[in-house]
C-alpha positions as CSV (number, residue, x, y, z in Angstrom):
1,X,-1.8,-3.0,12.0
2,X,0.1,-6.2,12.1
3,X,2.9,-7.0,14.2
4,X,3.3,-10.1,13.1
5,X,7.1,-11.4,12.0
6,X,5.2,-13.9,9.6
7,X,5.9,-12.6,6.2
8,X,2.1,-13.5,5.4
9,X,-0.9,-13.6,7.1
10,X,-3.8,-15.3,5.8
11,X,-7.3,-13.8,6.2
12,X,-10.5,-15.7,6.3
13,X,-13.9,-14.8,4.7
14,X,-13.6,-11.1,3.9
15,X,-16.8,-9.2,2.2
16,X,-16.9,-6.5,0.3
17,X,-16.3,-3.8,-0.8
18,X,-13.1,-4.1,0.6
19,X,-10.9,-0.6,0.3
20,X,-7.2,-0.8,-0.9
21,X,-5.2,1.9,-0.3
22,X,-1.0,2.7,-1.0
23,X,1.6,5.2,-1.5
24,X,0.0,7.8,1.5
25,X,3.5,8.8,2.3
26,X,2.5,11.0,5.2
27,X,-0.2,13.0,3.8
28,X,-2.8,13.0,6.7
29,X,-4.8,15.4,4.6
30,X,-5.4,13.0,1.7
31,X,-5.8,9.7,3.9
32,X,-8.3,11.9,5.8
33,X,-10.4,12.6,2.3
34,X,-10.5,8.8,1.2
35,X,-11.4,7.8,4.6
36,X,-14.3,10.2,4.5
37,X,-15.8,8.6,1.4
38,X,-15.2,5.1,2.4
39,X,-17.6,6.1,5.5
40,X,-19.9,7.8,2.9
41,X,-19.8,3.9,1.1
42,X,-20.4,1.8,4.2
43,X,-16.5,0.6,3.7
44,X,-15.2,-1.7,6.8
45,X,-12.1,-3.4,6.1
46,X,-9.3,-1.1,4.9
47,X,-6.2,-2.3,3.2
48,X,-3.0,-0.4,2.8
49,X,-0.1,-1.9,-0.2
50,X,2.9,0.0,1.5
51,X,4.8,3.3,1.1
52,X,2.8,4.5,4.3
53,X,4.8,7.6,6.1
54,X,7.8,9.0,4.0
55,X,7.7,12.8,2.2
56,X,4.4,14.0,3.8
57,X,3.9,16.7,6.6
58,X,2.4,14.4,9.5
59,X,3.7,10.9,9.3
60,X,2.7,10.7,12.9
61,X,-0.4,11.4,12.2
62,X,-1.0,9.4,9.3
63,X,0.3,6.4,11.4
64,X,-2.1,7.2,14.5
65,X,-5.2,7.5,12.3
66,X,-4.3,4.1,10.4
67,X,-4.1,2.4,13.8
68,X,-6.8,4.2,14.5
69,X,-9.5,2.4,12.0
70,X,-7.7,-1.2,12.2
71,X,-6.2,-0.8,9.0
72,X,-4.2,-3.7,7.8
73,X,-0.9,-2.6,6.0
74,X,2.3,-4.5,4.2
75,X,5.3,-2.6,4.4
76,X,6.6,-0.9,1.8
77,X,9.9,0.0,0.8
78,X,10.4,3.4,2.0
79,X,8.7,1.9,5.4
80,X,11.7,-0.8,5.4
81,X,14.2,2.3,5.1
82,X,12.6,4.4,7.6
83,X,12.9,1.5,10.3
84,X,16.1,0.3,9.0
85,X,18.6,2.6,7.9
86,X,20.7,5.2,9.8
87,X,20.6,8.7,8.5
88,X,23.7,9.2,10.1
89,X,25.6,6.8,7.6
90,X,23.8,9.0,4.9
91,X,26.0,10.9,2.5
92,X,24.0,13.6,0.2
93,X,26.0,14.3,-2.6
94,X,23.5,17.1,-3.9
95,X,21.3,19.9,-2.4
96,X,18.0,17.6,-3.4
97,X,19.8,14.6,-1.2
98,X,20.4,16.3,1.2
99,X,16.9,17.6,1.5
100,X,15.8,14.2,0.7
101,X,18.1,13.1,4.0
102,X,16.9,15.9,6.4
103,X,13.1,14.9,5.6
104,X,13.8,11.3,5.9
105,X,15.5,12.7,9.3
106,X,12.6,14.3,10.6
107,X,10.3,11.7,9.8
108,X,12.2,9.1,12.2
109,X,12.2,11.6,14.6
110,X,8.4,12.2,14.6
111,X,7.7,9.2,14.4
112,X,10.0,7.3,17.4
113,X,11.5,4.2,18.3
114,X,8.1,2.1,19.2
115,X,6.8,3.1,16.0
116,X,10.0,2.7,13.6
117,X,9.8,-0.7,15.7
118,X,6.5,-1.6,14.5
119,X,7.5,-0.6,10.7
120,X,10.4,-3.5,10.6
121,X,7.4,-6.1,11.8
122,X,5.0,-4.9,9.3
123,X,4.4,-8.2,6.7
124,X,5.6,-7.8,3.2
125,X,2.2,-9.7,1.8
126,X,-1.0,-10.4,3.2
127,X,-2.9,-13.5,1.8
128,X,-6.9,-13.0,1.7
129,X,-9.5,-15.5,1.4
130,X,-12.9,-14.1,0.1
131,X,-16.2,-15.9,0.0
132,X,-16.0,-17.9,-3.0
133,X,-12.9,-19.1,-2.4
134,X,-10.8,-16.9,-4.8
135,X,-7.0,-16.0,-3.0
136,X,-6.3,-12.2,-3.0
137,X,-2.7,-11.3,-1.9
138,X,-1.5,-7.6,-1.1
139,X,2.0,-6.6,-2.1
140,X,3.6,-3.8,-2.2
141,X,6.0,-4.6,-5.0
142,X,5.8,-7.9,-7.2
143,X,5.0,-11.1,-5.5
144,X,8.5,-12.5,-5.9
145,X,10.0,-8.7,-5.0
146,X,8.6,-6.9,-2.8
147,X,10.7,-4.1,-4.5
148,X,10.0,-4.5,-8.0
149,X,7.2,-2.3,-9.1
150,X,4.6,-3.5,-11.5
151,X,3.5,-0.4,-13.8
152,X,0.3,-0.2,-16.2
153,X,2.7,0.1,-19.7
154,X,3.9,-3.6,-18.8
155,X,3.1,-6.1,-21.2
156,X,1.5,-9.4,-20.4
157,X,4.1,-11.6,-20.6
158,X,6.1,-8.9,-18.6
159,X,3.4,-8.6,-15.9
160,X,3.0,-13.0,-15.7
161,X,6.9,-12.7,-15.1
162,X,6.4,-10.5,-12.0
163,X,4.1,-12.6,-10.6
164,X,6.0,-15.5,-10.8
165,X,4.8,-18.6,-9.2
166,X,2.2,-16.7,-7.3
167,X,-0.9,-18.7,-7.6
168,X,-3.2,-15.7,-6.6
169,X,-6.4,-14.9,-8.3
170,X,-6.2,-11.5,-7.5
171,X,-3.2,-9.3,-6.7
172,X,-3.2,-6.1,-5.6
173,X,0.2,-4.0,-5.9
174,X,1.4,-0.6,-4.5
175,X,4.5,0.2,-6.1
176,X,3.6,1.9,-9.4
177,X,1.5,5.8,-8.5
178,X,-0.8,5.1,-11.2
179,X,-4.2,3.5,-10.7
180,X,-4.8,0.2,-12.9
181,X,-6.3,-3.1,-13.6
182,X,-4.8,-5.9,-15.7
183,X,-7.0,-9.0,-16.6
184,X,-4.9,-11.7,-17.3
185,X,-5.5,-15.4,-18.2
186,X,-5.0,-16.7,-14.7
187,X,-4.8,-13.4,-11.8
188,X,-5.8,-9.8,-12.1
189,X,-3.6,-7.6,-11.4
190,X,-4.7,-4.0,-9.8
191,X,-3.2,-1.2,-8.4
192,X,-4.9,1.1,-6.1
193,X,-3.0,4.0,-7.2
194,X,-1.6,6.9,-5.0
195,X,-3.3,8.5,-1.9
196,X,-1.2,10.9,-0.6
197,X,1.3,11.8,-4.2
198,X,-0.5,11.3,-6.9
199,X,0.9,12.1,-10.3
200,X,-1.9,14.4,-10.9
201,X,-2.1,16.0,-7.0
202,X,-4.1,17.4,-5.3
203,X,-6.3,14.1,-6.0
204,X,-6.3,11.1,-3.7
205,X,-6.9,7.5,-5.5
206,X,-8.4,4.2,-4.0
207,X,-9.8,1.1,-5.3
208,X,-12.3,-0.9,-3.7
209,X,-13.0,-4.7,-4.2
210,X,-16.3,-6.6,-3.6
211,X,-16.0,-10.4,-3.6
212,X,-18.4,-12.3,-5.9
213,X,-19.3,-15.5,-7.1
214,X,-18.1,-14.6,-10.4
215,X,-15.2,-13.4,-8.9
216,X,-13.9,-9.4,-7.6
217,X,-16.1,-6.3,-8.9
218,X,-13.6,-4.0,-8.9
219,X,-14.0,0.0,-8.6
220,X,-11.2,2.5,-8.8
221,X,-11.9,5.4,-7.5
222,X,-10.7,8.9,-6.5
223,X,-11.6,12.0,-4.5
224,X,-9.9,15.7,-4.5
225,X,-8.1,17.1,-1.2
């Protein structure tokens, strides 16, 4: 993990397959299955697009085992909110927020000062370089919002918008759950999907991404947990 204050960090001459990852949200389980296949597929470099701790049973552990295998890991926005906002100056005006405020409670806790520290230095992009030259850039949201999720049901001109000024040949994007891959005139766009709350659940997804002359091969993927 990064703890970096640059809001991008530029990484030389990757090869593939390269494994994306996002939305784990402290489901050590899950992580634990993908992480099993990627060492069943000879996978080194391991990429996470955000959303890394919140709603999951061992956000500690999720944290420890990502350190663990050196993966690299923008910061999401329920990262940003774990290290950043008070629970204290919370005010649940339902039963669900207030369950919603007592989990986001407990994850702080388990998770400590050092570590809420290390989420507030997390980068909110990661610029790769691959072989042939081509630009990859991690995100959790959009390039020019690291909030705004880009979905599958977005047209082009819609996803082009997002990407704004980016000039990126390849983007991959954690906000939207759902695993897809938009080919547009001048970037793909892919999402990795969700590892640890998947729409379906009880099903982990991952994508992974082999440079090429040509340009990514790109292979979403999934395992049950």
């Amino acid at each position: 993990m990064s703890d970096t204050d640059d809001p991008t960090r530029v990484t030389e001459t990757l090869h593939g397959p390269i494994a994306f990852l996002a939305n784990i949200h402290g489901n050590l389980r899950a992580l634990d299955a993908v992480l099993a296949a990627l060492h069943e597929a000879g996978v080194g470099a391991v990429f996470v697009c955000g959303d890394l701790l919140l709603d999951g049973d061992d956000p500690l552990g999720v944290w420890m085992r990502l350190q663990k295998i050196g993966a690299r890991c923008v910061r999401g926005t329920t990262d940003r909110a774990l290290g950043t906002v008070d629970p204290a100056r919370l005010r649940p005006g339902t039963e669900a927020e207030a369950e919603a405020v007592a989990r986001f409670r407990r994850t702080r806790e388990a998770l400590g000062e050092l570590i809420l520290a290390r989420l507030r230095k997390l980068p909110e992009a990661l610029q790769l370089t691959v072989p042939n030259g081509d630009r990859w850039l991690v995100v959790h949201g959009s390039p020019r919002d690291p909030d705004e999720v880009i979905t599958h049901d977005m047209d082009d001109a819609e996803l082009e918008a997002a990407l704004g000024d980016d000039l990126s040949d390849v983007v991959v994007c954690g906000g939207s759950h759902v695993p897809f891959v938009r080919v547009l005139p001048d970037a793909t766009v892919v999402s990795p999907g969700s590892v640890g709350a998947s729409p379906e659940g009880g099903v982990a997804h991952y994508v992974l991404l082999t440079p090429t002359p040509d340009g990514p091969a790109i292979e979403p993927r999934w395992v049950a947990y």
